[in-house]
PASEBA-1860 file (N, C-alpha, C; in nm, 3 decimals):
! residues 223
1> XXXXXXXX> 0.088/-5.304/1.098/0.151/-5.241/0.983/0.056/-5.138/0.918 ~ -0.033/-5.206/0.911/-0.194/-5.101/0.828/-0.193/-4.957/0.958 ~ -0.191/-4.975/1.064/-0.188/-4.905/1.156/-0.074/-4.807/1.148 ~ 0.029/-4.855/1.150/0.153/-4.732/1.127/0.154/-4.662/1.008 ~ 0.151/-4.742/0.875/0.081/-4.667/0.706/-0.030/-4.580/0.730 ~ -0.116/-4.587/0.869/-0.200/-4.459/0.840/-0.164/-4.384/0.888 ~ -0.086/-4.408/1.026/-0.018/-4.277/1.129/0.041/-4.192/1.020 ~ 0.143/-4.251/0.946/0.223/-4.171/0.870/0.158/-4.077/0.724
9> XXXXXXXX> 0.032/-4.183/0.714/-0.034/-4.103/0.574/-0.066/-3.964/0.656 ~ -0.147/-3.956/0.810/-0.192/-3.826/0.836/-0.102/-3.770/0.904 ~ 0.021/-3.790/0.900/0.153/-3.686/0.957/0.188/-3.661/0.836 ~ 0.220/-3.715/0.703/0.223/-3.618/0.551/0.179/-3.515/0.525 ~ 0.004/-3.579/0.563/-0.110/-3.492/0.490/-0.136/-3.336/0.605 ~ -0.081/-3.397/0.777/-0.094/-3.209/0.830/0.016/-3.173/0.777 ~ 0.154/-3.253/0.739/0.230/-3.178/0.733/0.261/-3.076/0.602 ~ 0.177/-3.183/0.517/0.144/-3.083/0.379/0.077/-2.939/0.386
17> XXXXXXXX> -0.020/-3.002/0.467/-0.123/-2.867/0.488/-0.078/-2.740/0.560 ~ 0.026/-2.811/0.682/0.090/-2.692/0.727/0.189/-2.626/0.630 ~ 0.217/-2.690/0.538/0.339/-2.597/0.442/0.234/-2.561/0.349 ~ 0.151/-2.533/0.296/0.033/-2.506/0.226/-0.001/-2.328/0.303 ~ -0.022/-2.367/0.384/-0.100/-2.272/0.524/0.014/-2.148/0.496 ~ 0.155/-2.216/0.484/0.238/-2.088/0.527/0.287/-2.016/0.382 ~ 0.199/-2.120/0.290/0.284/-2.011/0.152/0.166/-1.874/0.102 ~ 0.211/-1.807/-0.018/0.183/-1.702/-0.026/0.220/-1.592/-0.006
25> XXXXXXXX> 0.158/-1.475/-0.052/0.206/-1.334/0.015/0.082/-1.278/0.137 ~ 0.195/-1.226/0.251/0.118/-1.183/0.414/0.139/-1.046/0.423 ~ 0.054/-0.995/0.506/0.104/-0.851/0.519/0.124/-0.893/0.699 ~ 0.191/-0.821/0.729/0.166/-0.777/0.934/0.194/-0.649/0.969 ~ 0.149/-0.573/1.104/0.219/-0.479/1.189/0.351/-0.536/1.182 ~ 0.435/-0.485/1.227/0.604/-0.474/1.252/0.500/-0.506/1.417 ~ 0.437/-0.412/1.470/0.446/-0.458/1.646/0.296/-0.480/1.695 ~ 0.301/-0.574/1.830/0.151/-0.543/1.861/0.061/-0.493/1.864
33> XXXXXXXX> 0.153/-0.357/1.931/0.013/-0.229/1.935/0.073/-0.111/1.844 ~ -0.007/-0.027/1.805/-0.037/0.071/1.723/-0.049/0.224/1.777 ~ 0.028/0.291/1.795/0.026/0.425/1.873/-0.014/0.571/1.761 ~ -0.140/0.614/1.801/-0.174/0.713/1.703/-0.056/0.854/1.665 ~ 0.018/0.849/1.746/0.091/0.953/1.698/0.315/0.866/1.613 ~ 0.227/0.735/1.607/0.369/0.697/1.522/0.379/0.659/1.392 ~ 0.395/0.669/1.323/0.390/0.579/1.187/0.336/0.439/1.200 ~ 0.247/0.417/1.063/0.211/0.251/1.037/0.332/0.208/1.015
41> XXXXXXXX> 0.364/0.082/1.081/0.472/0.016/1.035/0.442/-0.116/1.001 ~ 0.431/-0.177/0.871/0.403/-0.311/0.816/0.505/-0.365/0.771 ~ 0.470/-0.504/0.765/0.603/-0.609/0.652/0.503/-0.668/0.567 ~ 0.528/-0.666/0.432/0.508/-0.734/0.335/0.639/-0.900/0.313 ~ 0.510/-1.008/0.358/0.579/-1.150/0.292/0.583/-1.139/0.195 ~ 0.685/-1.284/0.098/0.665/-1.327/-0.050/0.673/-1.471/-0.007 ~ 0.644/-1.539/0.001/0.601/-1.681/0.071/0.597/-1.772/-0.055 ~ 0.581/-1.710/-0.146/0.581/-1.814/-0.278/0.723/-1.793/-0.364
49> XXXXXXXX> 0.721/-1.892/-0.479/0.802/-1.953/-0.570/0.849/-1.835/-0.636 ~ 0.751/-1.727/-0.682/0.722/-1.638/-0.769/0.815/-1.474/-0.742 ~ 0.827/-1.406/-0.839/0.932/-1.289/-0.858/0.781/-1.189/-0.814 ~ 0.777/-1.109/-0.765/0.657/-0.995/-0.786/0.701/-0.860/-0.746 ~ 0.658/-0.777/-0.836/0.667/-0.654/-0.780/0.527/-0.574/-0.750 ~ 0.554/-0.498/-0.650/0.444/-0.413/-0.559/0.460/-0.269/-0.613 ~ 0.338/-0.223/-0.620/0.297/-0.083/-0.649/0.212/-0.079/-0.526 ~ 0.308/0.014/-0.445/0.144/-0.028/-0.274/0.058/0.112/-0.312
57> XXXXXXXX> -0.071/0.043/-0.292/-0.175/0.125/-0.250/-0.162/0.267/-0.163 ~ -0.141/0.387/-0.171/-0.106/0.499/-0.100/-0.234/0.591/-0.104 ~ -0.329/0.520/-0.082/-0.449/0.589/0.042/-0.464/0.630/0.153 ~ -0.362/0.564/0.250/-0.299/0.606/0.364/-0.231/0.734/0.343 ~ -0.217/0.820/0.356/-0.192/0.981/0.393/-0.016/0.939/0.393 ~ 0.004/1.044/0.257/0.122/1.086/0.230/0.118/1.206/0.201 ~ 0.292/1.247/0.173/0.331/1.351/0.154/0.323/1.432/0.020 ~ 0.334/1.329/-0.053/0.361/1.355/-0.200/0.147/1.330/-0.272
65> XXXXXXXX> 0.188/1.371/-0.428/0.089/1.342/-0.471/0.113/1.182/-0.544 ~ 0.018/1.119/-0.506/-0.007/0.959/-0.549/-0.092/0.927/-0.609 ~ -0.094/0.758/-0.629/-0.245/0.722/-0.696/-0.307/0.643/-0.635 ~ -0.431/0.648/-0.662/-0.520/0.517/-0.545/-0.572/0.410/-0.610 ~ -0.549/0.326/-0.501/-0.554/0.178/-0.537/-0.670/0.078/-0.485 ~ -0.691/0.146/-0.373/-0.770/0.067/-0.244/-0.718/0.030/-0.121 ~ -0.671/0.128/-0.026/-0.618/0.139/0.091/-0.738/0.171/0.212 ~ -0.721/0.056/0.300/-0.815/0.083/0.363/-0.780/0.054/0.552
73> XXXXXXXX> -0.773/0.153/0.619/-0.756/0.106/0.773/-0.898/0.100/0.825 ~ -0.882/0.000/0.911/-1.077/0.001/0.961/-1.030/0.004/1.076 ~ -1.078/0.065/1.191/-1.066/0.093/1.322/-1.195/0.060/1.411 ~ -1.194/0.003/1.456/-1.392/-0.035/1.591/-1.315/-0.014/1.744 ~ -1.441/-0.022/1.818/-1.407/-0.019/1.924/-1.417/-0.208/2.009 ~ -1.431/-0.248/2.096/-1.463/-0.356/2.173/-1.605/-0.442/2.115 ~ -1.704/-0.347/2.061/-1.804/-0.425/2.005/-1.814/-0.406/1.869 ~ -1.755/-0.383/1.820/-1.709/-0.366/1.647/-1.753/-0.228/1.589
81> XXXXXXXX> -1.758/-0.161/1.650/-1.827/0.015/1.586/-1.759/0.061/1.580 ~ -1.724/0.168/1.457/-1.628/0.254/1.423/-1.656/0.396/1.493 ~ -1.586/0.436/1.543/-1.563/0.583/1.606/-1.610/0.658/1.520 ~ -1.662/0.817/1.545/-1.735/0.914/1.471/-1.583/0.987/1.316 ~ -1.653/0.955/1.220/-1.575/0.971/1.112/-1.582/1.165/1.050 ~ -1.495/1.236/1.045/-1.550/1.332/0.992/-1.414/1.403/0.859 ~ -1.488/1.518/0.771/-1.434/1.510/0.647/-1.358/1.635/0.605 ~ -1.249/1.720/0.615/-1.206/1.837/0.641/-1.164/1.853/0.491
89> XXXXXXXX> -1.176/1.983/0.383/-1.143/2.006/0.301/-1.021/2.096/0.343 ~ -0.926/2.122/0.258/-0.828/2.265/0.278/-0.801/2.276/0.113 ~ -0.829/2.444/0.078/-0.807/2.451/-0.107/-0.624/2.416/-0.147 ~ -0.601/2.399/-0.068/-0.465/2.409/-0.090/-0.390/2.231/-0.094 ~ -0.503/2.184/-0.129/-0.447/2.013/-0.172/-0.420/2.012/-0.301 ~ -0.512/2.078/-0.398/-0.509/2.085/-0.515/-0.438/2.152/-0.570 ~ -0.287/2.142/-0.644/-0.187/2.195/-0.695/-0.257/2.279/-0.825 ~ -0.242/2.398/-0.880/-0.296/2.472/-0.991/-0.133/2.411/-1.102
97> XXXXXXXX> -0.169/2.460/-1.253/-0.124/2.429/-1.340/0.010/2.460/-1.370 ~ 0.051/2.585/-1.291/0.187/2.651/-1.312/0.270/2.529/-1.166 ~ 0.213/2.523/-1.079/0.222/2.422/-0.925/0.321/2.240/-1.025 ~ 0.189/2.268/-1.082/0.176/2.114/-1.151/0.328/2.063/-1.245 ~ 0.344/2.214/-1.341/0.464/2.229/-1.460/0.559/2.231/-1.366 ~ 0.600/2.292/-1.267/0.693/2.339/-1.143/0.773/2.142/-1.085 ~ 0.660/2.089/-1.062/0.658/1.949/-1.011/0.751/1.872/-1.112 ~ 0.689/1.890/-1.260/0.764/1.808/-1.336/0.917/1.826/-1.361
105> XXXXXXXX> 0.911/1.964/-1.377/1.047/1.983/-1.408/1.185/1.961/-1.283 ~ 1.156/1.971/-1.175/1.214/1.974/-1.039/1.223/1.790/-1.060 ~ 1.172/1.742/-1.111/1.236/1.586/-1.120/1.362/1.540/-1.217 ~ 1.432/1.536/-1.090/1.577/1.498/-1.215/1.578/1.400/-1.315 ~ 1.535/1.334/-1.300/1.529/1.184/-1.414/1.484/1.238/-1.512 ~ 1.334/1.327/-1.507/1.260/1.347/-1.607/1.249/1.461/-1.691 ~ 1.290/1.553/-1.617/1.334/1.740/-1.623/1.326/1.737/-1.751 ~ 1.462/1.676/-1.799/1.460/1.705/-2.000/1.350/1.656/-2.051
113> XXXXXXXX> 1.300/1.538/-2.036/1.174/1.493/-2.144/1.053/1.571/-2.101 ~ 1.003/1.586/-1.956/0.890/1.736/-1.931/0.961/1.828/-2.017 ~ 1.055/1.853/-1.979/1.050/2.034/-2.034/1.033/1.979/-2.191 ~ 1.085/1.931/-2.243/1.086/1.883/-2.414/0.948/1.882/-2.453 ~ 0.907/1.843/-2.381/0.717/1.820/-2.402/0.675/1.961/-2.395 ~ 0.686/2.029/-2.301/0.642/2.123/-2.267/0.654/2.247/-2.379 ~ 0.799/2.230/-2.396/0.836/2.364/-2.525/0.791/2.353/-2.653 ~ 0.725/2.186/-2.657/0.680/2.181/-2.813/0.542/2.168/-2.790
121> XXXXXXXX> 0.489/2.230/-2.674/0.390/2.261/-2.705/0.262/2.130/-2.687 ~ 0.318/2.011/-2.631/0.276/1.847/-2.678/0.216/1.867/-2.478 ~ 0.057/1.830/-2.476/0.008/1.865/-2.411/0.025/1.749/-2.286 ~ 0.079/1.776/-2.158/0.077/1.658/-2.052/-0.016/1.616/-2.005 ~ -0.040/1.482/-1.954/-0.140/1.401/-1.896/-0.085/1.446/-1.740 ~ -0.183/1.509/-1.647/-0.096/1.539/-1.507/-0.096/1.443/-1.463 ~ -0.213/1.423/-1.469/-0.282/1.292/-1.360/-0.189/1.188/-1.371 ~ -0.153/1.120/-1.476/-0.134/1.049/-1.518/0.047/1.033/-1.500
129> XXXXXXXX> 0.051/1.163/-1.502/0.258/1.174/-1.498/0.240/1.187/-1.319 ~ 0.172/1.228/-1.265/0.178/1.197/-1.104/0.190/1.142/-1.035 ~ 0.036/0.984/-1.118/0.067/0.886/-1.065/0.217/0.811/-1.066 ~ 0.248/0.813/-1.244/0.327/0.716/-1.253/0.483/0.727/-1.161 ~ 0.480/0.886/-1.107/0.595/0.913/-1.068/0.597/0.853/-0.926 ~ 0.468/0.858/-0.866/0.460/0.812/-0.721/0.470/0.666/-0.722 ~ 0.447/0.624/-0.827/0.414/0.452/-0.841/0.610/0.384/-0.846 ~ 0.674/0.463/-0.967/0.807/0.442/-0.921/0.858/0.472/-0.828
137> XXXXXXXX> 0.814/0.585/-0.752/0.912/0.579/-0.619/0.880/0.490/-0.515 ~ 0.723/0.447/-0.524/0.726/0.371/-0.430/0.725/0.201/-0.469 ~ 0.773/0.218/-0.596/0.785/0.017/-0.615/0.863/-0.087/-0.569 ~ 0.861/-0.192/-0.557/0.967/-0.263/-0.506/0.952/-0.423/-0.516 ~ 1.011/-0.465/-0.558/1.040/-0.623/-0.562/1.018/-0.717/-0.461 ~ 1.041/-0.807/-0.477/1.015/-0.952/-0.379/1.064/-1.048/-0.424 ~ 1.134/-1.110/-0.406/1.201/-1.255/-0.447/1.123/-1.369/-0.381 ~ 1.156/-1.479/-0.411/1.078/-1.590/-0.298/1.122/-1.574/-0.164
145> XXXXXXXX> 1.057/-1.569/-0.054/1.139/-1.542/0.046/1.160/-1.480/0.083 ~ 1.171/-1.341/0.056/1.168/-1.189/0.089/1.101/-1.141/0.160 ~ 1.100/-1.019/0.247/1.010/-0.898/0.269/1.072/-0.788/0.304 ~ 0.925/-0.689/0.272/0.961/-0.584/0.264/0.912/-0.465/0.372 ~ 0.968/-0.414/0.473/0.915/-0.296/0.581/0.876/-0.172/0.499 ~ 0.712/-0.145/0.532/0.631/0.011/0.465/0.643/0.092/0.603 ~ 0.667/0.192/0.571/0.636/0.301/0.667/0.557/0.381/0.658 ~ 0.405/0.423/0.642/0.331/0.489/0.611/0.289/0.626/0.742
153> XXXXXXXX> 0.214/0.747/0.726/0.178/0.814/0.822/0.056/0.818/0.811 ~ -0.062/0.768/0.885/-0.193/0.749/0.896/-0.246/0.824/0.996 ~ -0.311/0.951/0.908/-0.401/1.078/0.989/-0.488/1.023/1.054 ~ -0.456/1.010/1.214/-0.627/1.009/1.281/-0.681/1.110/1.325 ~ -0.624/1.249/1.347/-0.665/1.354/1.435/-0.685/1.464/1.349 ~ -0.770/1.560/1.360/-0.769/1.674/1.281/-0.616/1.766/1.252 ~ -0.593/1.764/1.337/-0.436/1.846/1.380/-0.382/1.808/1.302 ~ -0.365/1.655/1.251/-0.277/1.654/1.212/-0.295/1.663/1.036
161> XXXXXXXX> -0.363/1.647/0.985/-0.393/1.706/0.852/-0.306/1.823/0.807 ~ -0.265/1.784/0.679/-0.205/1.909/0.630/-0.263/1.916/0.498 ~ -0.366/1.787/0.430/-0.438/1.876/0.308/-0.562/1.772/0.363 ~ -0.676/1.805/0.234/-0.814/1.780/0.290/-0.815/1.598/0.306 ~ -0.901/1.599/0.378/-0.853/1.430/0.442/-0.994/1.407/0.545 ~ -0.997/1.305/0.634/-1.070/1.213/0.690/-1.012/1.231/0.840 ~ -1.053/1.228/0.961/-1.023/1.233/1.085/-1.159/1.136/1.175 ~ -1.065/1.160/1.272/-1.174/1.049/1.421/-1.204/1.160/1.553
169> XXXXXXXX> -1.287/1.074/1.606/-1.317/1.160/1.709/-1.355/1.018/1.782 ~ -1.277/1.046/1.900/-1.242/0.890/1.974/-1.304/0.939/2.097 ~ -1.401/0.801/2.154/-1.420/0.813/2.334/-1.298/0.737/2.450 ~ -1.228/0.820/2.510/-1.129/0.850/2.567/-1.140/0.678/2.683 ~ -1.299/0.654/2.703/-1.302/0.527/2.793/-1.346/0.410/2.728 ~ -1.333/0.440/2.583/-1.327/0.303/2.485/-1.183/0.268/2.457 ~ -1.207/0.104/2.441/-1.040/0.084/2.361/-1.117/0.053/2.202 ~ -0.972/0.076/2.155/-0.987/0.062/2.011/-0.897/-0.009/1.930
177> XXXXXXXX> -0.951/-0.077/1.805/-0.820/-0.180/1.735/-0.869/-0.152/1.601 ~ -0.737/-0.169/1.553/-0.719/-0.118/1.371/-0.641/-0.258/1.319 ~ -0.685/-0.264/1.169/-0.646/-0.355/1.085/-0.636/-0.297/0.934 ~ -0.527/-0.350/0.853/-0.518/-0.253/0.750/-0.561/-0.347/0.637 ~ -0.580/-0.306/0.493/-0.670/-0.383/0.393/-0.585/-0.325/0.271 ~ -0.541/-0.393/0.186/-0.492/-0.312/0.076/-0.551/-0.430/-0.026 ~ -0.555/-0.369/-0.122/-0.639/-0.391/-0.259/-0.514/-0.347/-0.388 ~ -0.456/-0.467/-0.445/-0.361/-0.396/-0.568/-0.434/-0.507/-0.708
185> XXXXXXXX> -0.494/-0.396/-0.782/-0.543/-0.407/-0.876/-0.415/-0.392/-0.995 ~ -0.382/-0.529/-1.030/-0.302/-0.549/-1.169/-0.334/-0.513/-1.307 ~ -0.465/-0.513/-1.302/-0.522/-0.432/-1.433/-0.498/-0.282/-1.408 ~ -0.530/-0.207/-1.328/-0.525/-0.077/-1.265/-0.390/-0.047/-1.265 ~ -0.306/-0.092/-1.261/-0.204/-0.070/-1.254/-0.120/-0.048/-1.386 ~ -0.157/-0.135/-1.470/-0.095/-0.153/-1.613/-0.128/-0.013/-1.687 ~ -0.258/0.064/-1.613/-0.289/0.164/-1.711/-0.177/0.278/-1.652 ~ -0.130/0.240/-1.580/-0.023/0.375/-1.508/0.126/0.332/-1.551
193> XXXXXXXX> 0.167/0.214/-1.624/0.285/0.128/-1.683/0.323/0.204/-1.822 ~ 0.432/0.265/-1.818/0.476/0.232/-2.003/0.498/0.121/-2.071 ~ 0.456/0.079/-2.182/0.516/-0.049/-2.295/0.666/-0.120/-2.254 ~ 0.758/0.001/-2.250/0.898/-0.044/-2.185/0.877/-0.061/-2.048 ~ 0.780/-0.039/-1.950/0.791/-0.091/-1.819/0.740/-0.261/-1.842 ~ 0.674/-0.240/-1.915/0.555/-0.409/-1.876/0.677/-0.507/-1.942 ~ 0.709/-0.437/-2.103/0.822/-0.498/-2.150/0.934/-0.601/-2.076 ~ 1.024/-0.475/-1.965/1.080/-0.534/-1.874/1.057/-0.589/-1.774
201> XXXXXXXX> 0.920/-0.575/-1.724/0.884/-0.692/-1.657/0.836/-0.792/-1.717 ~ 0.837/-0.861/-1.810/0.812/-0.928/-1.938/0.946/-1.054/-1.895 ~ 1.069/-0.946/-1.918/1.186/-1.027/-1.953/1.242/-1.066/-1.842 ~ 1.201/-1.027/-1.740/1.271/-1.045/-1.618/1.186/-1.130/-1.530 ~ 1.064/-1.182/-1.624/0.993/-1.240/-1.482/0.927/-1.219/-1.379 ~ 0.919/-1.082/-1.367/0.867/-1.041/-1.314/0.705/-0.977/-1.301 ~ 0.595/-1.062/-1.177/0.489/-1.071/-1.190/0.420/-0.931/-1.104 ~ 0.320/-0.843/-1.161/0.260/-0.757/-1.117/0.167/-0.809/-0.997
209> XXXXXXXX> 0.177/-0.800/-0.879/0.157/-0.868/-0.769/-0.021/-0.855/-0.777 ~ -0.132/-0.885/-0.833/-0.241/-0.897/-0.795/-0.345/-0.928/-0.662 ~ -0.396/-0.876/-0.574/-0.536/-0.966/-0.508/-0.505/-0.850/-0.362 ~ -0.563/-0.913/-0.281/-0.654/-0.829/-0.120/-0.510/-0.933/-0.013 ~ -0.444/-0.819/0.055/-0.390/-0.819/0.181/-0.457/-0.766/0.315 ~ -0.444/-0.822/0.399/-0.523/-0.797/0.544/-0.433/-0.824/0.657 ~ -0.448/-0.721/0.765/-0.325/-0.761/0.847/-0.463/-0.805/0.981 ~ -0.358/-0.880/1.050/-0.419/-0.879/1.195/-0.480/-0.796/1.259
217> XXXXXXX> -0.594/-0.745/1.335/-0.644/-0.710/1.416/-0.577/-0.630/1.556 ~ -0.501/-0.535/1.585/-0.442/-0.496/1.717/-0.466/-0.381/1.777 ~ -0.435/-0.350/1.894/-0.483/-0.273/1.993/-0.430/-0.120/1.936 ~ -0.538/-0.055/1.903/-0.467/0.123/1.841/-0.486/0.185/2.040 ~ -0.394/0.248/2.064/-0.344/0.315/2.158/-0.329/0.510/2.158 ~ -0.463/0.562/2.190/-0.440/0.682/2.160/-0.360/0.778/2.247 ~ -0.297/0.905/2.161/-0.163/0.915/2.277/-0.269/1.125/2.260
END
């Protein structure tokens, strides 16, 4: 009897641990391997109890102007060394001030309250109206249970740059594997929030997703 009461205490206790193991929030590839000329494709888990919303990190090379968070792809070869890293400026990343006024107003949501600002003369935060605009377009929820597919475009080649950015220079008889790292800072984030944003996430339960995601390790495939 003492004998079967323990079988069963340590079939509880892995089986606890295995439901332990699987909660939380995960990031993954969508696929094994990783082809330099396709889009990152990730899934964001919600593995827990909890409501959260995501402001993702957009360090990874976009289109638009964003804010940074701590986005990080690390790439090595077979013995863990990163390929030769190099750093290309172009003047034409940096939008000038008439560029900047042009941006705000071309946003439908916001058009009237920019221009309103603007005609009275009431001086804009760019930086600051940039981020927050990139941060709403790219936010999104999670329920328990949920996830969510990112599609990002991650510059490895000079070519493909279209403002100043970071490139590789790969040996053609090495293989190589990438893993992605994101960093969402909840304090950092609040400073890019209006009163009525935090507000409503206030009332709704909804938790500003804090801490370090890491995906698996897989084979980058240069094309």
């Amino acid at each position: 009897m003492k004998k079967l009461l323990f079988y069963l205490f340590l079939a509880y206790t892995f089986s606890n641990l295995l439901s332990c193991s699987k909660k939380g929030v995960k990031i993954r590839f969508c696929n094994d391997l990783y082809l330099t000329n396709d889009k990152a494709c990730f899934i964001i888990e919600n593995k827990t109890n909890k409501k959260y919303i995501f402001y993702p990190p957009s360090s990874i090379e976009d289109n638009d102007w964003s804010y940074y968070l701590g986005t990080k792809f690390i790439i090595t070869d077979e013995k863990g060394i990163e390929p030769k890293v190099s750093n290309l400026y172009l003047d034409n990343s940096i939008p000038d001030e008439k560029e900047m006024d042009k941006f705000l107003l071309n946003e439908k949501k916001d058009s009237l309250l920019w221009k309103d600002f603007l005609n009275r003369g009431i001086k804009v935060n760019y930086n600051w109206v940039k981020s927050y605009k990139s941060m709403r377009k790219n936010k999104f929820i999670l329920l328990p249970n949920q996830e969510n597919k990112l599609l990002k475009k991650i510059t490895f080649f000079k070519s493909q740059l279209e403002k100043s950015g970071t490139y590789y220079t790969f040996d053609k008889n090495k293989k190589y594997f990438i893993h992605i790292e994101m960093e969402f800072d909840s304090t950092k984030i609040k400073e890019y929030l209006t009163p009525m944003d935090l507000d409503s996430l206030r009332k709704n339960n909804i938790s500003i997703f804090h801490g370090s995601l890491k995906t698996e390790e897989i084979p980058l495939i240069i094309e």
